[in-house]
C-alpha positions in Angstrom: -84.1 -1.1 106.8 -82.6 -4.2 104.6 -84.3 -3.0 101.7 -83.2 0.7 101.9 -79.5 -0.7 102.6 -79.5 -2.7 99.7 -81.5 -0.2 97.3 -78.4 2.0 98.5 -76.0 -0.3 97.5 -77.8 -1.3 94.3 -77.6 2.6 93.7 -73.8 3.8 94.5 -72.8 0.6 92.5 -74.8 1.4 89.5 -73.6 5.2 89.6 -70.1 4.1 89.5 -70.5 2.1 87.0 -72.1 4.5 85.0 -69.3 7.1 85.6 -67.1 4.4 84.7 -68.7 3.3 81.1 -69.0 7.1 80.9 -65.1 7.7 81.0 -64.7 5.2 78.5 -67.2 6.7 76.1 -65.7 9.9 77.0 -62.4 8.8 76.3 -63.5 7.0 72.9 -64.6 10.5 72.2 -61.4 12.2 72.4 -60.0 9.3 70.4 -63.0 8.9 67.5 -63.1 13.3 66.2 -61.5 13.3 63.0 -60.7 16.4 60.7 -63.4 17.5 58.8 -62.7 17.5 55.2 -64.4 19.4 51.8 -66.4 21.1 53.6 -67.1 24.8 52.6 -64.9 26.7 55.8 -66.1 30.4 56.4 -64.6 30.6 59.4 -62.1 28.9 61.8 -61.8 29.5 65.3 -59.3 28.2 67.8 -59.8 28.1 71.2 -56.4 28.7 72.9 -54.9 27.5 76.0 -53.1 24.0 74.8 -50.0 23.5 72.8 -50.1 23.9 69.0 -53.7 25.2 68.2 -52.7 28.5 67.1 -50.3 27.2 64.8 -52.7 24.7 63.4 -55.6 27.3 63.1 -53.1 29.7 61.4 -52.2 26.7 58.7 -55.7 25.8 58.3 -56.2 29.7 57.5 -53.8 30.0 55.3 -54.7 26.9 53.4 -58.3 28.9 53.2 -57.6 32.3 52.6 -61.2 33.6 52.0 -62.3 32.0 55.3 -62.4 34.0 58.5 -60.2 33.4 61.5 -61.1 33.8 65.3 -58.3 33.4 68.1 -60.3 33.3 71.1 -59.3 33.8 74.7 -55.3 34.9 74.0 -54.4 35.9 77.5 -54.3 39.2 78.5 -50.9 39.0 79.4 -49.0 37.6 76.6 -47.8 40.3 73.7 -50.4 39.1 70.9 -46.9 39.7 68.6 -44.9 36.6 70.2 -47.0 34.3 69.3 -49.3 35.2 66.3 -47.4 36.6 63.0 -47.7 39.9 61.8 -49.6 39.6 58.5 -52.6 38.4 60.6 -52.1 41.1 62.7 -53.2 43.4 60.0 -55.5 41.1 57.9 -59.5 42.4 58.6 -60.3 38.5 58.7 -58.7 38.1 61.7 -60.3 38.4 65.3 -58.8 38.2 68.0 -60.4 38.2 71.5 -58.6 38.6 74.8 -61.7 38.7 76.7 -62.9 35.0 76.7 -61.7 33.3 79.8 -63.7 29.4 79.6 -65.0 27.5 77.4 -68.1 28.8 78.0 -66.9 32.5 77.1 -65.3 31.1 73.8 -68.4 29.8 72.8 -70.5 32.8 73.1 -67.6 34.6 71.5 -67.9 32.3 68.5 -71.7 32.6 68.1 -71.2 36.7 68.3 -68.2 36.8 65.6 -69.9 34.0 63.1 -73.2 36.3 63.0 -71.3 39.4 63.1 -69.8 38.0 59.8 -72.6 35.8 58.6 -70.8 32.6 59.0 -72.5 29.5 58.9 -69.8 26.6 58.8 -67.0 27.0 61.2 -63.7 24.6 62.0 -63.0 23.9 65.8 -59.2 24.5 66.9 -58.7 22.7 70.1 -56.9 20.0 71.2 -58.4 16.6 71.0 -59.2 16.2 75.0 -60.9 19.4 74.8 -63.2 19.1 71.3 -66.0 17.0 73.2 -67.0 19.5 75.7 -66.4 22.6 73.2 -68.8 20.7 70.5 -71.1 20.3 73.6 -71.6 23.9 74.6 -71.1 25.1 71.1 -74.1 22.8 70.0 -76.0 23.8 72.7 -75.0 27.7 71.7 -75.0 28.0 68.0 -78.2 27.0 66.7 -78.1 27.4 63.0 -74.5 27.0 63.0 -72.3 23.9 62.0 -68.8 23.0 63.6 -66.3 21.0 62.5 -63.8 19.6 64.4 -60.5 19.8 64.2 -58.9 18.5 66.3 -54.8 19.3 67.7 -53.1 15.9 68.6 -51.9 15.6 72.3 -49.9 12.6 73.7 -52.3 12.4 76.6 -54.7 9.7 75.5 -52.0 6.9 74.6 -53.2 3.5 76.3 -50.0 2.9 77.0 -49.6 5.7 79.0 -53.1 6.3 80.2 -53.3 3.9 83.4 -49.9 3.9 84.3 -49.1 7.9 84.5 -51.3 9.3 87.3 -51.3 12.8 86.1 -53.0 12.0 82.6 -55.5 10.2 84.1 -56.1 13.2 86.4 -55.9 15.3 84.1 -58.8 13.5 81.8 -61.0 12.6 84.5 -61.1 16.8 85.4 -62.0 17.2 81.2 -64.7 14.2 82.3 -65.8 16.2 85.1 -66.2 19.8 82.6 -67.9 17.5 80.3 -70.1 15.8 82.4 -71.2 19.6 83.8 -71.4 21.0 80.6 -74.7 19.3 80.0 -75.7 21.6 82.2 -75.4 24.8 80.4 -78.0 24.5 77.9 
């Protein structure tokens, strides 16, 4: 009975500190993408939902006009004219999808729109807490495909903040949690 007691304990303290390292590798993550740079873009997509990635995916178009552009998972609800301008409205390179409703969903609506249009190399919207799962699942998704990220600045991953503000640290630890379950979905 010693033994199992202290097997247990040996076990619950190892987990934790595995969940532990594995925050801070997680975190590092969020911290380490970098824009991708001359690389031949033939498609963006931007994963909605945080501040600021439509606007970045729409400069990043326009900064490649021969590329394609997918927004993916604009709410259902919002008037696709508040918040994307009209001449992309119009332009046949632009998707947009109103369908998608996870992560999961945008990936698969990726995949379809890159080989409906024989795109190979695609740029990654998303804000930076968000980029390590999406690469995930779209690795795990796009076989034959390459991403890039690109990722949106938030003020959520500042040390300074990070231990001191409860809600950010919720906040990551949920992205942790989508992380950690999105090795899942292979």
């Amino acid at each position: 009975m010693i033994r199992l007691n202290k097997f247990l304990f040996v076990l619950i303290i190892l987990s934790i500190l595995s969940f532990f390292f594995g925050f801070i590798k997680f975190f590092s993550l969020i911290k380490d993408f970098k824009t991708s740079e001359n690389v031949n873009i033939q498609g963006i997509a931007v994963l909605t939902g945080g501040k600021g990635r439509i606007a970045e995916a729409i400069k990043v178009f326009r900064e490649n006009p021969l590329s394609y552009l997918l927004i993916s998972g604009v709410d259902k609800n919002i008037d696709i004219e508040e918040i994307i301008p009209n001449e992309f409205l119009i332009n046949p390179r632009v998707s947009i999808d109103k369908n998608s409703e996870t992560t999961l969903d945008n990936a698969d609506e990726i995949v379809k729109w890159s080989q409906k249009n024989s795109i190979k190399n695609i740029i990654i919207v998303t804000s930076d807490y968000h980029l390590p799962r999406s690469m995930l699942i779209l690795a795990n998704r796009g076989n034959g495909l390459t991403f890039y990220p690109h990722p949106v600045a938030s003020s959520i991953y500042l040390e300074k903040n990070l231990f001191k503000d409860t809600k950010i640290l919720k906040f990551l630890l949920e992205e942790y949690f989508k992380y950690l379950l999105s090795f899942l979905y292979n």
